[in-house]
Wavefront OBJ file of the C-alpha trace (Angstrom):
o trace
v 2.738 101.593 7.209
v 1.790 99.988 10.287
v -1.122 102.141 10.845
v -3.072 101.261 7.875
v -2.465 97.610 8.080
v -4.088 97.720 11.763
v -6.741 99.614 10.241
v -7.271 96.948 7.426
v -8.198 94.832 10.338
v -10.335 96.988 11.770
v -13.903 94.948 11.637
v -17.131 96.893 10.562
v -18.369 97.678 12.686
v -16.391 99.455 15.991
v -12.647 99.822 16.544
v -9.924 97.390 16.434
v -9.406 97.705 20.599
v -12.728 96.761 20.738
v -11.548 92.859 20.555
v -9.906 90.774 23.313
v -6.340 92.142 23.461
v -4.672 89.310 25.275
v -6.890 86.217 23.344
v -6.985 87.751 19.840
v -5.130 91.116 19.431
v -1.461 89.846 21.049
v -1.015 86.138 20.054
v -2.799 86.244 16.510
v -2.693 89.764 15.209
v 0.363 91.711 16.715
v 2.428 88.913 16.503
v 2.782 88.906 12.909
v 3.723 92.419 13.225
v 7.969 93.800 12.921
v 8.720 94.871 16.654
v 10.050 98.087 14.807
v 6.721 98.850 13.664
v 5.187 97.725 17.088
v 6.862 100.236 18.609
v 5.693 103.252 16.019
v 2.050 102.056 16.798
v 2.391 103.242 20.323
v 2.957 107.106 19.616
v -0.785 106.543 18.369
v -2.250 107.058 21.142
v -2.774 105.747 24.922
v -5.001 102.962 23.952
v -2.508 101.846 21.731
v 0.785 102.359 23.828
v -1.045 99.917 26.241
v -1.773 97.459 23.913
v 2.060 97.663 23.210
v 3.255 96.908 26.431
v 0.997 94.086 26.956
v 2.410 92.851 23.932
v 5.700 93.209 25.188
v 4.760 91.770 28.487
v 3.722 88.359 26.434
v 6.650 88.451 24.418
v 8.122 85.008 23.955
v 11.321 85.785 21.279
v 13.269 88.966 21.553
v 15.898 89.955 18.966
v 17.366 92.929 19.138
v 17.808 93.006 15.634
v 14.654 93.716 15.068
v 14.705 97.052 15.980
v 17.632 98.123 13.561
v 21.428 98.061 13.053
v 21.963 99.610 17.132
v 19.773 99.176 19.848
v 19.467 102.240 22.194
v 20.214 100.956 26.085
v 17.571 102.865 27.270
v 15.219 101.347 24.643
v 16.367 97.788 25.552
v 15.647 98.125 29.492
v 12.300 99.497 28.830
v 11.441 97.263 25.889
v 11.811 94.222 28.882
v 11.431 95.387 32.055
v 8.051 94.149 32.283
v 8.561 90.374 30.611
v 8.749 87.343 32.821
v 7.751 84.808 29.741
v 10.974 85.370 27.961
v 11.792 81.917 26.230
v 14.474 83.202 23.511
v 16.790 86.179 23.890
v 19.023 87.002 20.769
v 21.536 90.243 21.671
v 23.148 91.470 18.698
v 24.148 95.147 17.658
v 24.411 96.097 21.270
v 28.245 95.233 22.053
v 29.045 99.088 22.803
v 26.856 99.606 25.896
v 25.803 95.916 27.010
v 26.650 95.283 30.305
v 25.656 92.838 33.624
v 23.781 95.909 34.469
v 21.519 95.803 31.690
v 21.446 91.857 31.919
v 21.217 90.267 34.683
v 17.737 92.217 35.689
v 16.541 90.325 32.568
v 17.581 87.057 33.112
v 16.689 87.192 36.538
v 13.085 87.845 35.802
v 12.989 85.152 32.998
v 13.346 81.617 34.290
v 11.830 79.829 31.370
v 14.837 80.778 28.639
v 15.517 77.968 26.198
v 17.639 80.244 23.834
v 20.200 82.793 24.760
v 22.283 84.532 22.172
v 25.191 86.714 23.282
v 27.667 86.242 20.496
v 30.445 89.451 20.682
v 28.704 90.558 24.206
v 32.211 91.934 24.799
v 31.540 93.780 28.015
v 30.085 91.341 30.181
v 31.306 89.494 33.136
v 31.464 86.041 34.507
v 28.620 87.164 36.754
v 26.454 87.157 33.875
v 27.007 83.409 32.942
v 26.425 82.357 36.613
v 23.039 84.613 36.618
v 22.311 82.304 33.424
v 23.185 79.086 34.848
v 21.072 79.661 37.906
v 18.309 81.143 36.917
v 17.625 79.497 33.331
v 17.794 75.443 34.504
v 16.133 74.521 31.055
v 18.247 76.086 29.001
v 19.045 74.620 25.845
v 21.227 76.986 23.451
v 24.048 78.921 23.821
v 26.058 81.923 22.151
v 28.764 82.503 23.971
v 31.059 83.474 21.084
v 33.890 85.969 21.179
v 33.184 86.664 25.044
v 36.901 86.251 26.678
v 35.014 86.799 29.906
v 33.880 83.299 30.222
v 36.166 81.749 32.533
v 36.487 77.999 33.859
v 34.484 78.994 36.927
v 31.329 80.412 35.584
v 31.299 77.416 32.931
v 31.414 75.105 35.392
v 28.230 76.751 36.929
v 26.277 76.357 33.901
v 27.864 72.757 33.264
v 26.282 72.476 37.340
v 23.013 73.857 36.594
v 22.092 73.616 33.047
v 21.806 69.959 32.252
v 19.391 70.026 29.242
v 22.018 72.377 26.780
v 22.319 71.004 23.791
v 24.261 73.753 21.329
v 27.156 75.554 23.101
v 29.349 77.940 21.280
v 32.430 78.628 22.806
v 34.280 80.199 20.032
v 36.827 82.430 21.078
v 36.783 82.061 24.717
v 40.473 82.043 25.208
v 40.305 81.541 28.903
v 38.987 78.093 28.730
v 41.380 74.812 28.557
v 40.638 71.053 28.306
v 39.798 70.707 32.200
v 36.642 73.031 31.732
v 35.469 71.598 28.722
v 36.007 68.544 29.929
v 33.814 69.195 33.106
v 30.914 71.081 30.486
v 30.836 67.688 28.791
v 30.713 65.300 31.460
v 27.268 67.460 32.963
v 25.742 67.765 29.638
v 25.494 64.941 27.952
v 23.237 66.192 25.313
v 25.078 68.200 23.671
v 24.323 67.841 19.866
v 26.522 71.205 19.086
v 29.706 72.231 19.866
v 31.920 74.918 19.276
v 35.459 75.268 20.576
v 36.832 77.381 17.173
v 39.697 79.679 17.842
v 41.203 78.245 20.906
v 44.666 77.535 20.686
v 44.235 75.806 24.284
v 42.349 73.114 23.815
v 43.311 69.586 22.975
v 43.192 66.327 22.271
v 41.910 65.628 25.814
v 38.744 67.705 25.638
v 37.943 65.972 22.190
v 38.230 63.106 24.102
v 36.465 63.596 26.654
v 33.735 65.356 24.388
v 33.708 61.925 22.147
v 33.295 59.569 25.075
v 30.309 61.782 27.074
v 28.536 62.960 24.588
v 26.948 59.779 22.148
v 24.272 62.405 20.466
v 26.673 64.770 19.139
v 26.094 66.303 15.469
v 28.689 69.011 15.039
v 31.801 69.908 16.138
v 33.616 73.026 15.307
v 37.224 72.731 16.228
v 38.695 75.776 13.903
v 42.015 77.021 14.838
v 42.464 74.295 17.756
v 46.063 73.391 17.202
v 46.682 71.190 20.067
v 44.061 68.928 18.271
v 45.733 65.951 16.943
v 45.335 62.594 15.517
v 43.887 59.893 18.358
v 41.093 62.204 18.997
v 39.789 62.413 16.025
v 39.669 58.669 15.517
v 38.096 58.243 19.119
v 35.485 60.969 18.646
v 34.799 59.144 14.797
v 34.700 55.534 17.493
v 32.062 57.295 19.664
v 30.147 59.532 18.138
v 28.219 57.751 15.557
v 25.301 60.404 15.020
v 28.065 62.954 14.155
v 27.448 64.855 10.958
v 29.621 67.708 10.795
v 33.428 68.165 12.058
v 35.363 71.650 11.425
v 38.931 71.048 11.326
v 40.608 73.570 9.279
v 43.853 75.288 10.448
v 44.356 72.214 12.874
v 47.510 71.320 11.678
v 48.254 68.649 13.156
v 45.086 66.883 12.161
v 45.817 64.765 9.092
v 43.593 62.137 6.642
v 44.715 58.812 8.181
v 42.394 59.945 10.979
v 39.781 62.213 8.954
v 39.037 59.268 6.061
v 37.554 57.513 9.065
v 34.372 60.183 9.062
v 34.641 60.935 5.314
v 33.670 57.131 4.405
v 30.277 57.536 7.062
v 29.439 60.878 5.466
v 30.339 63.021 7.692
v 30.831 66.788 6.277
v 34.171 67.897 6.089
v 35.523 71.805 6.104
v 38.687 70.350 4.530
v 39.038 68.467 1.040
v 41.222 64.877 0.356
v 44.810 65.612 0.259
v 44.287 64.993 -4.081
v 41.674 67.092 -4.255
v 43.731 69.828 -2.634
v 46.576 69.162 -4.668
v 44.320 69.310 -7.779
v 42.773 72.874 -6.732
v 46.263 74.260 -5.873
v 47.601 72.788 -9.648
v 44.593 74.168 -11.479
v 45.344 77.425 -9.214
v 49.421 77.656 -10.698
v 48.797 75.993 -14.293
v 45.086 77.453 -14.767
v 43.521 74.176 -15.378
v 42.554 70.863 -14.286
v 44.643 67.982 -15.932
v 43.433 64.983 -16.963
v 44.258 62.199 -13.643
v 43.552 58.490 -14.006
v 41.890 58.280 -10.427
v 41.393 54.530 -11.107
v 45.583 54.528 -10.400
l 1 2 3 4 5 6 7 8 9 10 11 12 13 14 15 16 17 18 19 20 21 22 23 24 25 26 27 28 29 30 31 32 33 34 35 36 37 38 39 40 41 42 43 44 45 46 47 48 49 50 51 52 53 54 55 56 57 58 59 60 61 62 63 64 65 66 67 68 69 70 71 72 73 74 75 76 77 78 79 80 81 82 83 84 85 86 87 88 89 90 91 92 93 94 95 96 97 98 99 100 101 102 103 104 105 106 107 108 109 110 111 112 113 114 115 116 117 118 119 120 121 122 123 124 125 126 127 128 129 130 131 132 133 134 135 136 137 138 139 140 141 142 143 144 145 146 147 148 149 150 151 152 153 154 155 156 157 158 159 160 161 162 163 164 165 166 167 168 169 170 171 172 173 174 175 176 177 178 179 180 181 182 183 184 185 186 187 188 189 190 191 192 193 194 195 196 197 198 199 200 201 202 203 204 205 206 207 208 209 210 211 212 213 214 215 216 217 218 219 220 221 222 223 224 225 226 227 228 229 230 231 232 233 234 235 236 237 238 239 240 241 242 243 244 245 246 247 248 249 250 251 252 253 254 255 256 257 258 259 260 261 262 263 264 265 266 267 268 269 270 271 272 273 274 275 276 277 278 279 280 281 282 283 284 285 286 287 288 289 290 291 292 293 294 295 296
């Protein structure tokens, strides 16, 4: 229980409030702590719930997670309405009741975010990523996954404003075509991550463009993107040289000719050599793997 291991720490002499809260209790004691627990310590008493919201004042890294499988909105807006240190904000489990209204006070009041997290935020608006893009300038990852709501407008904002990003995910944001991308790619240069999975409009002209701006890049996620072809694949393995990771699977009209290119470098694949599919899919009918002279 939380309340005994605060009392393990309770020195010899005199209480455990007696030492410095915000140069030894917060940053080396109650940061080892669950936030679940955290929060249990402050029906304690008043000493205590004070301690708690200083704590939560200082807090660098919020997950919502943390707390358990569904974050109460209520809980959330009180949990933060006092931080202006915020440097990573992870919002899971809270899809139901999340809104700008809930948000944007947040990120407003938090101008030093590295690391925002809003994967399945389903009923946000555009007005959140523009809040984001102007009020987080060093922001370097991004969850934007499964959020239709991000539109060509607001991502040009944060492609504006947001120079430093270096993991976007943009998986499932159906709005978005090769002209946004595109534009994303051409202001951040840094990217090292990239997700596009799931979006049947983008092509071979945001790989492209993504290959030729963007020299650092590590991984690539292009799941589902069916527009993708060929040529794009050999220019991104042409300029991307640090690249160690390229999801192609479902992209149909992506063959080996142009995927053998990364495969000799290294580079990890989501889909096997055309013989070693044909091998699985034989040992799958015949139920096992025949002898084949590879050496042929």
């Amino acid at each position: 229980a939380p309340w005994h291991l605060m009392m393990s720490l309770t020195p010899p002499r005199g209480c455990l409030l007696d030492l410095p809260w915000e140069d030894i209790l917060v940053p080396h004691i109650l940061c080892h702590l669950p936030l679940q627990q955290l929060l249990s310590l402050q029906r304690v008493s008043k000493s205590f719930q004070a301690l708690i919201q200083l704590y939560l004042a200082n807090m660098r890294c919020f997950d919502s997670s943390q707390i358990g499988p569904a974050i109460p909105r209520a809980a959330f807006i009180n949990l933060l309405k006092d931080n202006e240190v915020l440097q990573q904000l992870v919002l899971q489990n809270c899809s139901d009741w999340l809104t700008d209204r809930e948000l944007l006070p947040v990120i407003g009041q938090n101008h030093h975010l590295h690391q925002i997290q809003l994967k399945g935020c389903a009923q946000l608006s555009r007005h959140a990523l523009v809040a984001i893009s102007l009020s987080c300038p060093g922001l370097r990852r991004l969850s934007l996954a499964h959020c239709e709501w991000v539109d060509s407008l607001s991502l040009r904002s944060l492609a504006d404003h947001c120079k430093a990003l270096e993991a976007v995910d943009l998986t499932a944001c159906r709005q978005l075509k090769d002209e946004a991308i595109c534009y994303l790619v051409q202001k951040c240069s840094r990217l090292k991550s990239l997700s596009l999975a799931v979006n049947a409009n983008v092509g071979d002209v945001a790989v492209e463009e993504i290959a030729k701006c963007c020299p650092e890049l590590e991984h690539l996620d292009l799941t589902g993107c069916l527009r993708v072809k060929n040529d794009s694949i050999r220019v991104l393995a042409e300029y991307c040289p640090k690249l160690r990771s390229l999801k192609v699977k479902h992209c149909h009209n992506v063959a080996e000719s142009s995927l053998s290119i990364l495969r000799s470098r290294g580079v990890e694949l989501d889909v096997e050599p055309p013989l070693q599919r044909a091998l699985v899919l034989l040992q799958d009918v015949v139920g096992f793997a025949p002898f084949i002279n590879l050496q042929i």
